[in-house]
C-alpha positions in Angstrom: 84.8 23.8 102.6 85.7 21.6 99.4 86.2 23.4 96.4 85.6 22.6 93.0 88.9 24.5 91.6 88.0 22.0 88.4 85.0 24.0 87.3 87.1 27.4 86.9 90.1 25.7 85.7 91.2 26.1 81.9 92.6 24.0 79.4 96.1 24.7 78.4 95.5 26.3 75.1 93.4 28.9 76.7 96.1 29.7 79.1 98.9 29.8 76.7 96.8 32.6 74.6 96.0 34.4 77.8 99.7 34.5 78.9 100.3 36.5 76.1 98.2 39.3 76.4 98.8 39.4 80.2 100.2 41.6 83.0 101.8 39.8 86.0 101.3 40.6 89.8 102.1 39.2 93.0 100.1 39.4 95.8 100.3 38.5 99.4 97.8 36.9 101.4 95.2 39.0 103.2 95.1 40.9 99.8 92.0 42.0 98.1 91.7 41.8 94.5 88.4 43.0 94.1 85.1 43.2 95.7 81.3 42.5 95.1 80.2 45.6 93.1 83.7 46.8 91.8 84.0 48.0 88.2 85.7 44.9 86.4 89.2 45.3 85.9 89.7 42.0 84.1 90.2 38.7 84.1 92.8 36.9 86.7 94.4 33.5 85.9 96.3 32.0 89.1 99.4 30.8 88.4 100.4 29.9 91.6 98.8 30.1 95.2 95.0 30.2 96.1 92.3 32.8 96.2 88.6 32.4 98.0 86.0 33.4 96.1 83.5 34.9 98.6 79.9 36.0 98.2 78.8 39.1 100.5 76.7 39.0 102.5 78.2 35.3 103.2 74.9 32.8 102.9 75.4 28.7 103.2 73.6 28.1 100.1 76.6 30.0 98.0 79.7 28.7 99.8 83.1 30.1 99.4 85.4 28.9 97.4 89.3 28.0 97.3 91.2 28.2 93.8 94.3 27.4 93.0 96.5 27.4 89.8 95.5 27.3 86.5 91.8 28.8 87.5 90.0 31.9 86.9 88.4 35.0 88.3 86.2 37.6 87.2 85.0 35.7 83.9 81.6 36.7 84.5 81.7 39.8 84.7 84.6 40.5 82.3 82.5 38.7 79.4 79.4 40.7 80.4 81.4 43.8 81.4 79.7 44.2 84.5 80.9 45.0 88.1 82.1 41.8 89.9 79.8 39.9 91.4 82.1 38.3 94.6 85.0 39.4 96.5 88.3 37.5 95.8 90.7 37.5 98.5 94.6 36.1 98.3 95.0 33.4 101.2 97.8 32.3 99.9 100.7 34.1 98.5 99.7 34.5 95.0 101.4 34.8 91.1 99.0 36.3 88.8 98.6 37.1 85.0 96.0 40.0 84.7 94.3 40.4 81.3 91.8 43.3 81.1 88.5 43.2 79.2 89.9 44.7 75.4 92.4 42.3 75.2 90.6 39.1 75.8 87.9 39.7 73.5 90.9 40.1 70.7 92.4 37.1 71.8 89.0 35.5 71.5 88.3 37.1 68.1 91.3 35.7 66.7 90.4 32.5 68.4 87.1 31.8 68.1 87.3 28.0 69.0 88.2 29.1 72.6 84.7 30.5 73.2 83.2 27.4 73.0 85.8 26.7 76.4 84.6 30.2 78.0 80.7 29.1 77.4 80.8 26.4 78.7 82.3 27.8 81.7 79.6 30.7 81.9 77.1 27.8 81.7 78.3 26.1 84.6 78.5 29.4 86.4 75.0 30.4 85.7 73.7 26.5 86.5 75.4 26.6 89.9 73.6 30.0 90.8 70.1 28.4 89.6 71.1 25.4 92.3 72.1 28.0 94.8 69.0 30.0 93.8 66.4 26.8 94.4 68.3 25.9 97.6 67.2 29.3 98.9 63.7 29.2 97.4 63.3 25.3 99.5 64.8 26.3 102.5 62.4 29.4 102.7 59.4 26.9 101.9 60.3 24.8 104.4 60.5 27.8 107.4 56.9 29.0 105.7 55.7 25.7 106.0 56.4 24.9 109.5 54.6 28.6 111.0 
């Protein structure tokens, strides 16, 4: 499955101010970092290898998917502070800066103009679950339709 890394990627002032308030890890592949329904434990940026973003149960309408470096996981539900919502899994080898829920809403505080960047991320987010949403609402239609 494509991915669309481009919709979870950030701009590079973003990541410079969430390199400083991060903590770094390095995980293999095969690791976990979280799962659906897991209190949120922040923020990850991926600085270098790729992480699948998986919705469980699995359904076709919400396909995986593969990020790479510069994108992030967990905004959702670190913004909201809310458990997370999908799984994230290392496939590949992975460098990661870690920054937990206090600490980015200082960083946004004393940078307000970078909200704008996480909105309009949350607003894709929440537009591509609508279209997964109606994709599940037509396909159900269509099996009532031919009973």
């Amino acid at each position: 499955m494509a991915s669309r890394s481009h919709d979870l990627a950030i701009s590079s002032a973003l990541r410079q101010q969430l390199l400083q308030i991060s903590q770094f890890a390095i995980r293999k592949a095969g690791t976990v970092l979280f799962r659906r329904g897991d209190a949120c434990a922040g923020l990850f940026l991926i600085l270098s290898g790729r992480v699948r973003l998986i919705l469980e149960p699995s359904f076709a309408v919400f396909p995986d998917r593969v990020l790479g470096p510069g994108c992030v996981l967990g905004l959702p539900s670190v913004m909201a502070g809310q458990p997370y919502s999908l799984t994230a899994e290392v496939i590949e080898n992975a460098e990661l800066a870690q920054v937990a829920q206090p600490e980015l809403t200082e960083c946004l505080q004393r940078a307000p103009d970078l909200c704008f960047e996480i909105m309009e991320m949350l607003s894709r987010e929440i537009s591509e679950t609508r279209t997964a949403i109606k994709r599940i609402g037509n396909s159900g239609n269509a099996r009532l339709r031919s009973r």
